[in-house]
Short mmCIF file of the C-alpha atoms (twelve columns), coordinates in Angstrom:
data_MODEL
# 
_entry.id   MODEL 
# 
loop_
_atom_site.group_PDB 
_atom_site.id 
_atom_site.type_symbol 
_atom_site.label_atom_id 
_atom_site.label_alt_id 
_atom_site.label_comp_id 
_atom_site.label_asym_id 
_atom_site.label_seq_id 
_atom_site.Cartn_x 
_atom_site.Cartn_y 
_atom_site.Cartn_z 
_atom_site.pdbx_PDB_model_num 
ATOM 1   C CA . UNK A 1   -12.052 -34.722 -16.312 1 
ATOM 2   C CA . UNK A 2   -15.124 -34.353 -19.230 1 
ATOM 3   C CA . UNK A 3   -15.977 -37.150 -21.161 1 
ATOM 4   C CA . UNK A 4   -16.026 -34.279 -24.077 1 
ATOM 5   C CA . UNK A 5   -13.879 -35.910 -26.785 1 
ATOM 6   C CA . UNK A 6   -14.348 -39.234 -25.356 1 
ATOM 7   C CA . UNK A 7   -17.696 -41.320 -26.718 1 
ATOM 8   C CA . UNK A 8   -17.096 -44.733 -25.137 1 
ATOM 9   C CA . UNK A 9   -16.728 -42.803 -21.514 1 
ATOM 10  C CA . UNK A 10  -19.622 -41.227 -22.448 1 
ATOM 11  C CA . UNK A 11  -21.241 -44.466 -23.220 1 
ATOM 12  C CA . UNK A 12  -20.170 -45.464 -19.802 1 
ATOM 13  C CA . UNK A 13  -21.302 -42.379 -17.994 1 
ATOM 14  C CA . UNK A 14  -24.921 -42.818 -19.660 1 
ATOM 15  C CA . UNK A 15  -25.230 -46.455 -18.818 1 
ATOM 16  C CA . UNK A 16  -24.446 -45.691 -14.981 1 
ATOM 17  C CA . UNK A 17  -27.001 -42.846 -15.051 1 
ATOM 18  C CA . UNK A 18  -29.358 -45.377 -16.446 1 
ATOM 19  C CA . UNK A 19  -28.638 -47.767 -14.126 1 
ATOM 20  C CA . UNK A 20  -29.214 -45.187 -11.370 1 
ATOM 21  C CA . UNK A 21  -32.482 -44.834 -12.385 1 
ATOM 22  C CA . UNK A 22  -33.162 -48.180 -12.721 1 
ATOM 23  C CA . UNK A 23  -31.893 -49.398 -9.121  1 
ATOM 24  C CA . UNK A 24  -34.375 -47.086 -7.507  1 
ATOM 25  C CA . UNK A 25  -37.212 -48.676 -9.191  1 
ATOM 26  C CA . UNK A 26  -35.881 -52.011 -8.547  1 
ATOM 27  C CA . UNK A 27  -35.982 -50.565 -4.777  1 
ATOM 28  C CA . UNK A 28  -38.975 -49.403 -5.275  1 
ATOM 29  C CA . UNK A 29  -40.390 -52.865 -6.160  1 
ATOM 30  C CA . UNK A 30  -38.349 -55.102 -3.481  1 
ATOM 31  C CA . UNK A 31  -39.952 -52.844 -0.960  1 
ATOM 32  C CA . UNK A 32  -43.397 -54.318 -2.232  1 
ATOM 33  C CA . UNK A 33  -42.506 -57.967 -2.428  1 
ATOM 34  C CA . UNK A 34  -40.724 -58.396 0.433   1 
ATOM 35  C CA . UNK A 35  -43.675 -58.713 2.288   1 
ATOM 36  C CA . UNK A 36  -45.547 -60.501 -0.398  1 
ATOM 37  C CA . UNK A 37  -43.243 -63.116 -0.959  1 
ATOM 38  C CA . UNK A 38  -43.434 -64.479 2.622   1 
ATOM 39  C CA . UNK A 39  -47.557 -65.010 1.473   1 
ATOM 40  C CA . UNK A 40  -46.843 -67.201 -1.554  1 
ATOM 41  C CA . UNK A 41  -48.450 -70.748 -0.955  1 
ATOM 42  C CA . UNK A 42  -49.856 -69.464 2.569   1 
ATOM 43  C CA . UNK A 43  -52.338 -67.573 0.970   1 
ATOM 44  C CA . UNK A 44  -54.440 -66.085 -1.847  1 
ATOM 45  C CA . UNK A 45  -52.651 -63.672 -3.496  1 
ATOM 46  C CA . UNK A 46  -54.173 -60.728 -5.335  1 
ATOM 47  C CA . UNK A 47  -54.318 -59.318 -8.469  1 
ATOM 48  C CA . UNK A 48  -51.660 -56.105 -7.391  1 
ATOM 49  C CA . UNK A 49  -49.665 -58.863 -5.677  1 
ATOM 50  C CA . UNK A 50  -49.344 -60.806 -8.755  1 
ATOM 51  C CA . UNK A 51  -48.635 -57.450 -10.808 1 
ATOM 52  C CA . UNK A 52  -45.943 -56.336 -8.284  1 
ATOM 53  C CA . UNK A 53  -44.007 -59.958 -8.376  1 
ATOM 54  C CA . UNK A 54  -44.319 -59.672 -11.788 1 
ATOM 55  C CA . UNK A 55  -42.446 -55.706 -11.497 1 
ATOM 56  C CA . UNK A 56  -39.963 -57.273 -9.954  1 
ATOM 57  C CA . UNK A 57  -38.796 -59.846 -12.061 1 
ATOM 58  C CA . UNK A 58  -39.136 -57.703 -14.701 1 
ATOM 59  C CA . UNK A 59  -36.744 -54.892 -13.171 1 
ATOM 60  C CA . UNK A 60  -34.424 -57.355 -11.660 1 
ATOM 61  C CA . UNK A 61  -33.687 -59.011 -14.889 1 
ATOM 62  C CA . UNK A 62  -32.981 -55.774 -16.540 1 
ATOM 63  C CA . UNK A 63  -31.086 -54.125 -13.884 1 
ATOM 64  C CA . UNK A 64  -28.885 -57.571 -14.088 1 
ATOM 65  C CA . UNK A 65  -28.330 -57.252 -18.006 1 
ATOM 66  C CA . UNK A 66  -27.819 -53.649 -17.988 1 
ATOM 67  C CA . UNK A 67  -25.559 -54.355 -15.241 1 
ATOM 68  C CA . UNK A 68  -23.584 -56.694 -16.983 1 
ATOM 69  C CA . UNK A 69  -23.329 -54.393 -20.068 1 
ATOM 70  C CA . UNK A 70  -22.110 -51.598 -18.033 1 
ATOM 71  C CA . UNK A 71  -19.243 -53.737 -16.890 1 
ATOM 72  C CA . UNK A 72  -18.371 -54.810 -20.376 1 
ATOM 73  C CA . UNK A 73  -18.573 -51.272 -21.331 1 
ATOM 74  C CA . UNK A 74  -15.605 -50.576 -18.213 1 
ATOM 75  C CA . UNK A 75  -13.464 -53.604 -19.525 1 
ATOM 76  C CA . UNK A 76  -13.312 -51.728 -22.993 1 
ATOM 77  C CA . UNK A 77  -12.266 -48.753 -21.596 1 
ATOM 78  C CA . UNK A 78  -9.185  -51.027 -19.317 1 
ATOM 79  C CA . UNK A 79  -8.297  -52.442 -23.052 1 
ATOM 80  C CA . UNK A 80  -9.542  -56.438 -21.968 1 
ATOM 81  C CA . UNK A 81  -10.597 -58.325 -24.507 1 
ATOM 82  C CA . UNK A 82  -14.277 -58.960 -23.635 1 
ATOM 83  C CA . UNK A 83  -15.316 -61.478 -26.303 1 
ATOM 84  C CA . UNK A 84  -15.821 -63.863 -23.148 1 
ATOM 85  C CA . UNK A 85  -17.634 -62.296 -20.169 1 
ATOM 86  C CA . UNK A 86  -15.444 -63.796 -17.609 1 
ATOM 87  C CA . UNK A 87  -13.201 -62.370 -18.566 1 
ATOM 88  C CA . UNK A 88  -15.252 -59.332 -17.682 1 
ATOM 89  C CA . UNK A 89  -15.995 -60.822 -14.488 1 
ATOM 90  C CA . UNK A 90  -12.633 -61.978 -13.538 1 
ATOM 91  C CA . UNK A 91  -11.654 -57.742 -13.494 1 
ATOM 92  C CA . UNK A 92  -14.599 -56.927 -11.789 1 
ATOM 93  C CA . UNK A 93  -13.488 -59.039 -9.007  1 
ATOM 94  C CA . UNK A 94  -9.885  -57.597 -9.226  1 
ATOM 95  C CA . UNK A 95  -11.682 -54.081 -9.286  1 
ATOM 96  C CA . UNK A 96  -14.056 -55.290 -6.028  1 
ATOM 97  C CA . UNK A 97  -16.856 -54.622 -8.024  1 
ATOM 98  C CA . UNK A 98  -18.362 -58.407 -7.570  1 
ATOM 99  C CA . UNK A 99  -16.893 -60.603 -4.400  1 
ATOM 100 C CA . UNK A 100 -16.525 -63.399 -7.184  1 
ATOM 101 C CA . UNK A 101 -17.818 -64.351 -10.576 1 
ATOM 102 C CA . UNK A 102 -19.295 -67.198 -9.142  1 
ATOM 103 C CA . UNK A 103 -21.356 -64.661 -7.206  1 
ATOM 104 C CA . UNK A 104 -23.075 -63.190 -10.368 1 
ATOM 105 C CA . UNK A 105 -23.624 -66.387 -12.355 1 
ATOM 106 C CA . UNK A 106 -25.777 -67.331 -8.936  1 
ATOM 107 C CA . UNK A 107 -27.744 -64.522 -9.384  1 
ATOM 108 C CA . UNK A 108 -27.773 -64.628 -12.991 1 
ATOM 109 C CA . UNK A 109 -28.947 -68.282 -12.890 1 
ATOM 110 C CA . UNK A 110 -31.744 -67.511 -10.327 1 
ATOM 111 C CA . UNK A 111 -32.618 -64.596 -13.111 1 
ATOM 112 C CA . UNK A 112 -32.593 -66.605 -15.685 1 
ATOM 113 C CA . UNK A 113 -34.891 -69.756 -14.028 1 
ATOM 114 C CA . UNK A 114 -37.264 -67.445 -12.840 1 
ATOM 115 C CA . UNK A 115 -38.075 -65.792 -16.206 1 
ATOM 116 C CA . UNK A 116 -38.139 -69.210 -17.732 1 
ATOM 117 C CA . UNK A 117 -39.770 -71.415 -15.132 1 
ATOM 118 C CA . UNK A 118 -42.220 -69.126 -13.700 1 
ATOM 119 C CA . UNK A 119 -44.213 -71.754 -12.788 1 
ATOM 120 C CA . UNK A 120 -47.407 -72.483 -11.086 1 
ATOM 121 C CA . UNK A 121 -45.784 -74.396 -8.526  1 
ATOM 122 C CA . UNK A 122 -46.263 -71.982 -5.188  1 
ATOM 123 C CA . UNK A 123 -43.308 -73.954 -3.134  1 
ATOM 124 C CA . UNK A 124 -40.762 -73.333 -6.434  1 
ATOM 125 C CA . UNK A 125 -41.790 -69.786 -6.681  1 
ATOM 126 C CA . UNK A 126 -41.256 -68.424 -3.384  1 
ATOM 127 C CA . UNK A 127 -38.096 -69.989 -3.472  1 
ATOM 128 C CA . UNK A 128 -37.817 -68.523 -6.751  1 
ATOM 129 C CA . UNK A 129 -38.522 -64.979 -5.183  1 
ATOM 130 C CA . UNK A 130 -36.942 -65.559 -1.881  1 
ATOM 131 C CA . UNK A 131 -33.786 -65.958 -3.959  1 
ATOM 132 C CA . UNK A 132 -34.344 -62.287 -6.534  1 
ATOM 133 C CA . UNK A 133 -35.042 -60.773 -2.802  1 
ATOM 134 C CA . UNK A 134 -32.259 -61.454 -1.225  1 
ATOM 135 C CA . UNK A 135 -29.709 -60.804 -4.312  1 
ATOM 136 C CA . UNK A 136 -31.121 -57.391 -5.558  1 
ATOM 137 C CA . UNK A 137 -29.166 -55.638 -2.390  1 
ATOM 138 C CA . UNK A 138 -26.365 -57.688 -3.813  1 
ATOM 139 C CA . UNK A 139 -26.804 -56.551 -7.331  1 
ATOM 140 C CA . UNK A 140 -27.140 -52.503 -5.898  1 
ATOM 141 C CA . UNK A 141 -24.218 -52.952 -4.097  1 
ATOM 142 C CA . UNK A 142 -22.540 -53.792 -7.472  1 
ATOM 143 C CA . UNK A 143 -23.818 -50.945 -9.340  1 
ATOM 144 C CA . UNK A 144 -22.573 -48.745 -6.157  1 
ATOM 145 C CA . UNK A 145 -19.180 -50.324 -6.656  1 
ATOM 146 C CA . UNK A 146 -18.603 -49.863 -10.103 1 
ATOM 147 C CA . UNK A 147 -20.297 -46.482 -10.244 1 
ATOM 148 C CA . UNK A 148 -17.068 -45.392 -6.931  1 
ATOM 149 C CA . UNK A 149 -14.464 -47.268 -9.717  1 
ATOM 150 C CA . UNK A 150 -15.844 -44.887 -12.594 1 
ATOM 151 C CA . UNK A 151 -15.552 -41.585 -10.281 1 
ATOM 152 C CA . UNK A 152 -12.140 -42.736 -9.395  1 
ATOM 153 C CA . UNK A 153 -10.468 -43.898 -12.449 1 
ATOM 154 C CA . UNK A 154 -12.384 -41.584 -14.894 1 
ATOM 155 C CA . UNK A 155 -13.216 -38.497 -12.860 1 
ATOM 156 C CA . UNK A 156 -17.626 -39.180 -12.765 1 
ATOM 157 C CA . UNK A 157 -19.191 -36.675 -10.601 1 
ATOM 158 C CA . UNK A 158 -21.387 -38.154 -7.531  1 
ATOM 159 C CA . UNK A 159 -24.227 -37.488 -9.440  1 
ATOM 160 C CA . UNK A 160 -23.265 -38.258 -12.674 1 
ATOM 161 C CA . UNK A 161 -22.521 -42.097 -12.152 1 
ATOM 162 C CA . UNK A 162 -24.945 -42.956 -9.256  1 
# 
């Protein structure tokens, strides 16, 4: 099927190229931290350590938001109100793209404390880190999911949705 004809699966199609993109830069980046993060509070860090955190957080947040607008973008499409995102959430699980909205608000909390408590305290932010580390598989896995729904229910090539 072509998205010819068809703006908001266009929309759709776009976004999941985006996020494509975007999840192999957030790779990218978790391949560096990982073994920086186990450093924080044992020792110095340097200047490209800080810099590569700080790529992270960045591109995690973003690939979380984009995420989320990708989703909201699908629910459209499946005619759900979406003035309330979980309601988006609630047919993401039903679609298996999340295991639970409770899932993503985790992650979406640890997002948000992290951008707004990016703190000075070494013990909070490899916790902090730990915690973006261990979801951003999570969060790919996501994008992988709802990127299979889109091929199936709208007829995206492989390459066309991730």
């Amino acid at each position: 099927m072509t998205d010819a004809g068809k703006p908001h699966l266009a929309l759709i199609r776009d976004r999941l190229d985006h996020l494509s993109r975007m999840a192999s830069y957030l790779a990218y980046s978790l391949s560096k931290v990982v073994v920086i993060v186990p450093r924080i509070g044992v020792q110095e860090l340097s200047a490209d350590d800080h810099e590569s955190l700080a790529a992270f957080r960045v591109r995690f947040s973003d690939f979380q938001e984009h995420l989320g607008k990708t989703m909201r973008a699908v629910a459209i499409e499946e005619a759900l109100e979406v003035e309330r995102f979980g309601t988006v959430l609630a047919l993401m699980e039903r679609l298996k793209v999340l295991d639970s909205p409770e899932q993503w608000r985790a992650i979406r909390d640890l997002r948000n404390a992290v951008n707004h408590e990016y703190e000075d305290d070494l013990a909070r932010l490899a916790e902090f880190f730990t915690g973006l580390t261990q979801s951003a598989p999570t969060l790919m896995e996501m994008h992988r999911r709802l990127a299979e729904f889109c091929r199936r229910a709208y007829g995206f090539s492989d390459q066309a949705s991730g």
